[in-house]
C-alpha positions in Angstrom: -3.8 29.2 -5.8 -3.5 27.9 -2.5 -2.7 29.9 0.4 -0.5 29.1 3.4 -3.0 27.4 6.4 -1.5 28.3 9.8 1.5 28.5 8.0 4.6 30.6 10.2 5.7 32.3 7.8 2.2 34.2 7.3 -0.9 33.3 5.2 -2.0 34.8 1.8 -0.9 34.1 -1.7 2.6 32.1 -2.0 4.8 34.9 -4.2 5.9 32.9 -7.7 4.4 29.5 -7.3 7.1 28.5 -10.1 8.6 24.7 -9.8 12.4 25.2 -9.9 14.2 23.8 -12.7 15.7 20.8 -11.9 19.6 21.3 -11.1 22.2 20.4 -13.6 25.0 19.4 -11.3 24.3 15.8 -10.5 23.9 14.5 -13.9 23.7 10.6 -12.7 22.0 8.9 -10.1 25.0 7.3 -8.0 25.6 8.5 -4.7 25.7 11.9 -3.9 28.4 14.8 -4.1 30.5 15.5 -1.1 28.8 18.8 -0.9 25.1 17.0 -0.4 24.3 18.7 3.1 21.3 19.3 4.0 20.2 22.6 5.5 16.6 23.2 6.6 15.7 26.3 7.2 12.5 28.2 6.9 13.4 30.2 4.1 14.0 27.2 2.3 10.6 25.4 3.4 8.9 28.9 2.5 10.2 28.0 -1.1 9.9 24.6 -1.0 5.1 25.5 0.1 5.7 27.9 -2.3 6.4 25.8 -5.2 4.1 23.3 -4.5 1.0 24.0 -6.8 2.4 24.6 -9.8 4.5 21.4 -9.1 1.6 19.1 -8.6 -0.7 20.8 -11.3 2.5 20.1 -14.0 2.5 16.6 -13.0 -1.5 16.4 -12.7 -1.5 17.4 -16.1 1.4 15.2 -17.2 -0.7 11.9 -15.9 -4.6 12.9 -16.1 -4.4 12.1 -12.3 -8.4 13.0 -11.6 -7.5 14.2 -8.1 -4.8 14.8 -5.6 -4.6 16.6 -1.7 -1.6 17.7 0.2 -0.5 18.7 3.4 2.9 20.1 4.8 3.4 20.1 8.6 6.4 21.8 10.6 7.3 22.3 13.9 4.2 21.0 15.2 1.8 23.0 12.5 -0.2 22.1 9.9 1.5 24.8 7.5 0.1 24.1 4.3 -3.3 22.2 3.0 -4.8 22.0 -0.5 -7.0 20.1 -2.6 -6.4 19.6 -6.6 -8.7 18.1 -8.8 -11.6 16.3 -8.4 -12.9 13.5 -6.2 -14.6 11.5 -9.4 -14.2 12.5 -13.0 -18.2 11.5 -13.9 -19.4 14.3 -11.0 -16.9 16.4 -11.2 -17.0 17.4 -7.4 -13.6 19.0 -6.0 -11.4 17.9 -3.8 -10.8 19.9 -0.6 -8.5 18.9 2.0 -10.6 17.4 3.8 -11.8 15.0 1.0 -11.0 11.5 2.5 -9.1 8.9 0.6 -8.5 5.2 0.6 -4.4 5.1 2.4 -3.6 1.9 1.0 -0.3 0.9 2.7 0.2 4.0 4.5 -2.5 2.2 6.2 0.2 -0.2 8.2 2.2 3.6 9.2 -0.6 4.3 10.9 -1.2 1.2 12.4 2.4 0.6 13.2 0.8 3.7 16.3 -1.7 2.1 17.4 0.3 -1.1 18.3 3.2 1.7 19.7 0.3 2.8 21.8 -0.4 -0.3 23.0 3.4 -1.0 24.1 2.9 2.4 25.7 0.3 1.5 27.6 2.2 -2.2 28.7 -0.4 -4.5 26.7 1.8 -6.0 24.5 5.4 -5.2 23.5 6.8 -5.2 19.8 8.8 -8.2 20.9 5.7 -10.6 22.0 4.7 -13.6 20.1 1.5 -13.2 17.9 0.6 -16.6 19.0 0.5 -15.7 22.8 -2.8 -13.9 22.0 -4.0 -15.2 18.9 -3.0 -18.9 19.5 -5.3 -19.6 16.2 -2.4 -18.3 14.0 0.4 -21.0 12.5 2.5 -20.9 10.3 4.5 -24.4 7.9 6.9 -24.1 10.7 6.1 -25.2 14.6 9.2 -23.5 16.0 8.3 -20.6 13.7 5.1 -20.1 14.9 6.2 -20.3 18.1 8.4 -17.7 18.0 7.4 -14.9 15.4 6.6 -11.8 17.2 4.2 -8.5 16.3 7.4 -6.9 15.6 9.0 -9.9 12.8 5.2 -9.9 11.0 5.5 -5.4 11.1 9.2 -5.9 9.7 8.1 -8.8 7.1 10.8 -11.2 8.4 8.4 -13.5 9.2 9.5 -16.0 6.2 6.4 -15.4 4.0 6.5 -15.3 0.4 5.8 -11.6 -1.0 2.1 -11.0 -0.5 1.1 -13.9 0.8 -2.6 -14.1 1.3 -3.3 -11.6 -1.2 -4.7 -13.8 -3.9 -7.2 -15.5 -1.4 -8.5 -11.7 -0.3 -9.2 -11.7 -4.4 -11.1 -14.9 -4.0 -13.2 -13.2 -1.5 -12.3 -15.1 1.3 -12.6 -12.7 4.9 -9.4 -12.2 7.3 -10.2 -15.0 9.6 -10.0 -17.2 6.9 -6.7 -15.9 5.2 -5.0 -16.0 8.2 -6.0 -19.5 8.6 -4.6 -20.5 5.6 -1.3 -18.9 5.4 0.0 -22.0 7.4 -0.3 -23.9 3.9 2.8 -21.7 2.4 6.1 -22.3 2.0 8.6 -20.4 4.3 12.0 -18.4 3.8 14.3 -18.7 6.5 13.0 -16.9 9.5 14.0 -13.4 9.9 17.1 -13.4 7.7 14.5 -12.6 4.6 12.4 -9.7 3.5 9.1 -9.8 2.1 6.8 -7.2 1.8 2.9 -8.0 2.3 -0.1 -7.3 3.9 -1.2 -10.1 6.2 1.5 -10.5 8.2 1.1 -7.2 9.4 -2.9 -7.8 9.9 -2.0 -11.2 11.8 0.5 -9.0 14.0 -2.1 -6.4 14.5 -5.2 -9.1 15.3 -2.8 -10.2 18.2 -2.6 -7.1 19.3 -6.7 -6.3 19.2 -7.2 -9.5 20.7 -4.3 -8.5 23.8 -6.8 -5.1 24.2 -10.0 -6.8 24.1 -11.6 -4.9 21.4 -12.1 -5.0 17.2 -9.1 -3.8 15.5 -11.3 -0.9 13.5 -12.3 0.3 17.2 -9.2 0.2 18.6 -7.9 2.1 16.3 -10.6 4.5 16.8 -10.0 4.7 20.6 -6.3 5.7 20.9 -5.2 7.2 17.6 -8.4 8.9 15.9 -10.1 10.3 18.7 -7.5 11.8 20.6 -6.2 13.2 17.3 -9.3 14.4 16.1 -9.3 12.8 12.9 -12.7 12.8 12.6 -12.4 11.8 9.1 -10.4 9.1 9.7 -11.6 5.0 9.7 -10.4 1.5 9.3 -14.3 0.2 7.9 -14.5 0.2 4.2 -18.7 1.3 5.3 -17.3 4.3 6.8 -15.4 5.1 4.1 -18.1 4.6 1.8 -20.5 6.7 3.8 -18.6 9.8 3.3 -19.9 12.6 1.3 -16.9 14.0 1.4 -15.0 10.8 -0.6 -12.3 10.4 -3.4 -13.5 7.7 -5.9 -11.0 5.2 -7.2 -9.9 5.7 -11.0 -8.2 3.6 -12.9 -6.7 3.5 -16.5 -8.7 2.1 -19.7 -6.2 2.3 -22.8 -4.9 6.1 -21.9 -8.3 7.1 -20.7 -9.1 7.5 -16.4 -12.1 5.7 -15.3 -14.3 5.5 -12.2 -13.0 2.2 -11.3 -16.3 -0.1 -11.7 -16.1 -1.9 -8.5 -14.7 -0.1 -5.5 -11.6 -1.5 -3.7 -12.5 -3.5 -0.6 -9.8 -4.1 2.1 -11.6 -4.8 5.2 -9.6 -8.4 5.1 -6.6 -6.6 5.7 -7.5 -3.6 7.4 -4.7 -3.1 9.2 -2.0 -3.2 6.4 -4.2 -1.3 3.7 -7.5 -0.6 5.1 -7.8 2.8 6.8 -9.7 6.2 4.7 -8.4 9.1 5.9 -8.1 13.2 4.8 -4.9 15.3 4.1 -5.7 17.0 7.2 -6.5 13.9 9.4 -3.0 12.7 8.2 -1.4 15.9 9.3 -2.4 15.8 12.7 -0.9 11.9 12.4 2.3 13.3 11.3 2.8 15.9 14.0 2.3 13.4 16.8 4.8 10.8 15.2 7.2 14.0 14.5 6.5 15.3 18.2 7.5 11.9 19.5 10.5 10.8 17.0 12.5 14.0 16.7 15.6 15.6 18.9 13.1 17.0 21.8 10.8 13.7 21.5 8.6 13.6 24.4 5.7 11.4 25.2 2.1 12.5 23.6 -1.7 11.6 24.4 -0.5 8.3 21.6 2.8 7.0 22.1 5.7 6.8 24.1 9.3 7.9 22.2 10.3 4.5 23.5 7.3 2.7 22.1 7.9 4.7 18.9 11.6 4.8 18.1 12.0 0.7 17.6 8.5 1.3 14.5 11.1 4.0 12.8 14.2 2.4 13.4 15.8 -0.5 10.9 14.6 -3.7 11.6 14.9 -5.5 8.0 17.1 -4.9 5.2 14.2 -4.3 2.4 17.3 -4.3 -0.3 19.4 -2.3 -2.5 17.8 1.3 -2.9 16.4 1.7 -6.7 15.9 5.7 -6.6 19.3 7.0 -7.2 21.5 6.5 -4.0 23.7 3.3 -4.2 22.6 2.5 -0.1 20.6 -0.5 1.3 16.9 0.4 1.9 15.5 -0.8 5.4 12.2 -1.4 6.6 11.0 -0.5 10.5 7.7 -1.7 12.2 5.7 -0.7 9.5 7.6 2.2 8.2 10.4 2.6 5.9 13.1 4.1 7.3 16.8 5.5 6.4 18.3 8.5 5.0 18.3 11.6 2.4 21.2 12.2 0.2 22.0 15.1 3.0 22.4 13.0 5.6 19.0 13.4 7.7 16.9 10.5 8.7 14.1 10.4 7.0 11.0 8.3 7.4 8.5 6.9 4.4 5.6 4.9 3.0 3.5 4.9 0.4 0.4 2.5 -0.8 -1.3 1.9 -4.1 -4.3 0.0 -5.0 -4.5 -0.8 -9.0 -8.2 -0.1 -8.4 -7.5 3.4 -7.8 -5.5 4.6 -5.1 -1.7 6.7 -5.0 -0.7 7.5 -1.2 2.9 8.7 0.0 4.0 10.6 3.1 7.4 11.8 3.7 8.8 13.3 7.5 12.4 14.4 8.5 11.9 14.0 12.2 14.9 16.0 13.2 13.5 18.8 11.0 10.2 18.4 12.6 8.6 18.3 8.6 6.1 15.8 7.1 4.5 16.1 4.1 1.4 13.8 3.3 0.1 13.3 -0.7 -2.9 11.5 -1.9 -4.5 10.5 -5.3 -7.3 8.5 -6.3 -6.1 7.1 -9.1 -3.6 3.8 -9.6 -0.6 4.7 -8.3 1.8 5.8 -10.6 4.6 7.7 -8.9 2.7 11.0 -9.0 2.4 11.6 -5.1 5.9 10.2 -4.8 7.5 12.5 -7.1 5.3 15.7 -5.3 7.0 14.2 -2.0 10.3 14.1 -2.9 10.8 17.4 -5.3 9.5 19.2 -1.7 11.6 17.6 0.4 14.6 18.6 -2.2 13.4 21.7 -2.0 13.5 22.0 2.0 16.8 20.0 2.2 18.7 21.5 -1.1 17.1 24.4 -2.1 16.7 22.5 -5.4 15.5 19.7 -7.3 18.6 17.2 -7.8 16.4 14.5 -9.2 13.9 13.4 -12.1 12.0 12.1 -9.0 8.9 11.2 -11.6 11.0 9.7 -14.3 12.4 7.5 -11.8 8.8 6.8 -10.1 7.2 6.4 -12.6 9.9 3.3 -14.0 9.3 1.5 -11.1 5.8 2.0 -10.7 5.6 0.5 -14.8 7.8 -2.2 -13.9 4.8 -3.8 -11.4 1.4 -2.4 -14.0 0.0 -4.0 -16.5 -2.1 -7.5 -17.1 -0.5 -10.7 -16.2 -0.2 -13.6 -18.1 1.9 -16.0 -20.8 -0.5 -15.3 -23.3 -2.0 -11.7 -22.9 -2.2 -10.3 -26.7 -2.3 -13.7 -28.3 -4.5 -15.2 -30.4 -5.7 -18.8 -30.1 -3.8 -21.3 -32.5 -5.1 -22.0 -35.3 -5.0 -25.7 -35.3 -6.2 -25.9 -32.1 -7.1 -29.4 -30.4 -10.3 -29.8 -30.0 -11.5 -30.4 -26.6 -12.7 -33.1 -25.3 -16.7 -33.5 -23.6 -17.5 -30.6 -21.3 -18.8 -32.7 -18.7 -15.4 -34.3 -18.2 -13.9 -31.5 -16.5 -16.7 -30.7 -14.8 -16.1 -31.1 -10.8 -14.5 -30.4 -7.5 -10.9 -29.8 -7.5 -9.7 -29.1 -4.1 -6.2 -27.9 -3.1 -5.3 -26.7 1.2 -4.2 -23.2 0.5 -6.8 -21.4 -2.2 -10.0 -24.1 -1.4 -12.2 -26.1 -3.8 -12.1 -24.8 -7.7 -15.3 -25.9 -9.0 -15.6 -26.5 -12.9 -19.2 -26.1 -13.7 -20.9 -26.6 -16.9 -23.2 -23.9 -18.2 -24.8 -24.3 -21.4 -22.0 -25.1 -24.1 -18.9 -23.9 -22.4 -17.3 -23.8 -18.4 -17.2 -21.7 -15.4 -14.5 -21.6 -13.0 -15.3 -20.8 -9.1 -12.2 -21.0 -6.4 -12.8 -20.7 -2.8 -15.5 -18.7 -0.9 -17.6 -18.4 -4.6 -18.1 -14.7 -4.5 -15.6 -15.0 -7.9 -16.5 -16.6 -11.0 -15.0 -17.1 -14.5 -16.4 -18.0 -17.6 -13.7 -20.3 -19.4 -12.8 -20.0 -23.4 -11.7 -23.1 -25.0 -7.8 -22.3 -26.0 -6.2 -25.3 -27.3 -6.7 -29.4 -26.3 -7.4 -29.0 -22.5 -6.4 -25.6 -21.8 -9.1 -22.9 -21.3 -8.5 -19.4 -20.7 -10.4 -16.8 -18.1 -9.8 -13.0 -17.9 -9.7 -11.7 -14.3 -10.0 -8.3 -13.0 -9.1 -7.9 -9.6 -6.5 -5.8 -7.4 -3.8 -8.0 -8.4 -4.9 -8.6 -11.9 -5.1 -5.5 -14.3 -7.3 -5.2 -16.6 -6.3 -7.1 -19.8 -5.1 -10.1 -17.7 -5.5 -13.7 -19.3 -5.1 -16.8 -16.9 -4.8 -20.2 -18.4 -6.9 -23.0 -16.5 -4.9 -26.5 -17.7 -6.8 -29.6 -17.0 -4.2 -32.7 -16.7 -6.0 -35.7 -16.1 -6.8 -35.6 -12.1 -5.3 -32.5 -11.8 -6.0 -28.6 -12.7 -3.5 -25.9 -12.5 -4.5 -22.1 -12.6 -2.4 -20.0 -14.1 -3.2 -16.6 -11.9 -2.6 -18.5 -8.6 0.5 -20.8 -9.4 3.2 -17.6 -9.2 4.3 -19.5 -5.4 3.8 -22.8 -7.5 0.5 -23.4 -4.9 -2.3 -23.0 -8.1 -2.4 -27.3 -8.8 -5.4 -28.7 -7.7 -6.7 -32.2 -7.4 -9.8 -33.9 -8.2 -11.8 -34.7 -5.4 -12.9 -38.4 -5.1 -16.1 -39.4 -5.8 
């Protein structure tokens, strides 16, 4: 069992590691009883360290998760640390706490710091256009791109659909390139909408590199890491890789965890999903945001409270909460941000790669507590649910939630393949199709490229974009063929139809924004 690191309250063995029952006086998930006040104390977070092993080994063995760390800091200490599991289920190697993990979206937390530094330190403020430095980047709309700032892109108010640029990081194509083509999408109406993604944020953050003068990975590096000491800590997919020290991506076959066969790659959006970090790495992160956020905030070697406070304060409605308070959820400058059924602000993320990563933090600033969870498998709700039973357990004294039953709906909700016609068979009176060489050819279309039909021996392959992705096509029915991709937004399982319409083919997989019709090129 873990013992208590630095912890205040004295290290050795935590007495009774037991996961308290969950309490029976809250029966339904509306908004919470008068009584609901939160009370922090250390006996209570004493409790709440104390439970925590035998919570995350129930749910460990509830999911298969291969491996999991954790860290708890308060008042300024790292007061707990533990690795559980193992870092891949073919070596068997354990994980420690310092076993470094891919952050996935807690990624833009910890970037949403290094611009606060930067607004420290005068270069840029969270209200300066992205264009002013990085005059490349345009949106559909002039006036738009005129006046979106770092801070619209780190609220995602920008107008954007929901993850725009993600499918063309699938394709292969690098950031420059993604960002160049986000001006091909259609736009909301400009910072009256909310939708989450991940290049908005790495546009914002660009602009910011390019203000400082330096690569985005090294800034990073420069004022947040090294002054930190997070010496395990990167924004480089290499460095990650180069670790000894590393948690392996697993994802589900069937019921059955899996190395995932190709490693997740987010150096196009580093800054929203791309940094590798350790459970202790993280908690030195959290103590500097907590030192410079909470009721005695005072400047650190990062940020400023003023540079700070706007990153954890509401600046989009992100919608109706769906975890069992009827309040709205808001989004900050790269955080999400509101408040526990007691009343106290509290302060979120989490991130999740399908190809094998589960990240959440949690901090109560005016508590002074943060606690950080990682897992290397697809996210699933697991790291959530350890999160918020703790914090229930600091706050309450109790758990007053199913936290992983409710997790875990939402997380099912987003999983599985995609596609009309994943578990069908082909018809049985299928139209034949016509010559292979008639499709064969250039299609070309502004946002996703040129999708070249190729013809390779008796049947088709499918390239789109930058060619690092190709798709052998099935014959499905007339001029339909079908491909099955496997990418970061496409679980495995996934069936795309390719429909060829004359001078015109439409791709299943890329038409969800109705942008996947593309038209023969002349000649």
């Amino acid at each position: 069992m873990a013992a208590l690191s630095g912890c205040t309250f004295g290290a050795g063995e935590p007495s009774t590691p037991t996961t308290p029952p969950l309490s029976t006086e809250r029966p339904g998930y509306g908004n919470p009883p008068a009584d609901a006040v939160a009370t922090v104390t250390d006996e209570r977070i004493e409790a709440a360290v104390a439970a925590l092993p035998a919570s995350i080994e129930q749910l460990m063995d509830e999911t298969g998760m291969p491996g999991l760390a954790v860290a708890v800091v308060y008042g300024g200490k790292l007061i707990y640390s533990e690795g559980f599991g193992v870092r891949n289920i073919d070596s068997g190697e354990p994980v420690d706490p310092d076993t470094v993990f891919q952050l996935a979206s807690v990624s833009k937390s910890v970037g949403a710091t290094v611009v606060a530094h930067e607004v420290t330190e005068g270069v840029v403020d969270w209200d300066t256009p992205v264009a002013l430095h990085l005059p490349e980047f345009a949106l559909a709309d002039p006036w738009v791109t005129e006046q979106v700032t770092i801070g619209d892109l780190y609220a995602h108010r920008s107008g954007l659909f929901k993850h725009a640029g993600d499918e063309l990081e699938d394709l292969g194509y690098d950031r420059g390139e993604v960002l160049q083509r986000l001006r091909y999408t259609p736009l909301s109406p400009f910072r009256s909408t909310y939708a989450y993604g991940n290049f908005d944020i790495t546009a914002a953050a660009e602009s910011v590199a390019r203000a400082a003068g330096v690569d985005w990975a090294d800034l990073s590096e420069e004022v947040l890491y090294e002054p930190l000491g997070m010496r395990s800590t990167s924004s480089r997919f290499d460095d990650f890789m180069a670790e000894g020290n590393r948690a392996d991506g697993h994802i589900l076959d069937d019921d059955e965890w899996i190395v995932t066969p190709s490693q997740r790659q987010p150096d196009a959006e580093s800054p929203a999903g791309g940094v590798s970090s350790s459970a202790t790495d993280m908690a030195a992160w959290m103590s500097m945001v907590l030192s410079a956020s909470g009721p005695d905030a005072e400047a650190n070697d990062v940020v400023s409270p003023e540079a700070l406070v706007p990153a954890i304060t509401a600046q989009s409605v992100s919608g109706a909460a769906a975890l069992g308070y009827q309040r709205s959820g808001f989004y900050g400058y790269g955080f999400n941000v509101g408040s526990t059924a007691g009343g106290l602000a509290s302060v979120t993320h989490s991130g999740a790669f399908y190809l094998g990563a589960g990240t959440t933090f949690s901090m109560l600033p005016e508590a002074g507590l943060g606690i950080i969870a990682l897992a290397n498998g697809s996210a699933d709700g697991t790291t959530e649910a350890v999160a918020a039973r703790f914090m229930d357990l600091a706050q309450f004294g109790e758990i007053r939630q199913d936290w992983f039953a409710l997790y875990t709906a939402l997380f099912t909700a987003e999983a599985g393949p995609t596609g009309e016609l994943v578990g069908e068979s082909p018809p049985a009176d299928a139209a034949p199709a016509r010559a292979l060489a008639e499709y064969a050819g250039d299609y070309v279309n502004d946002y996703f490229g040129t999708a070249r039909v190729t013809v390779v021996g008796d049947s088709l392959e499918l390239t789109v974009g930058p060619g690092t992705v190709v798709w052998p096509l099935d014959h499905w029915d007339g001029d339909v063929f079908v491909f099955e991709p496997f990418s970061e937004n496409a679980a495995l399982g996934s069936v795309s139809q390719t429909t060829f319409d004359g001078s015109t083919l439409e791709i299943e997989l890329l038409d969800e924004h109705g942008l996947g019709t593309f038209t023969r090129a002349a000649g």
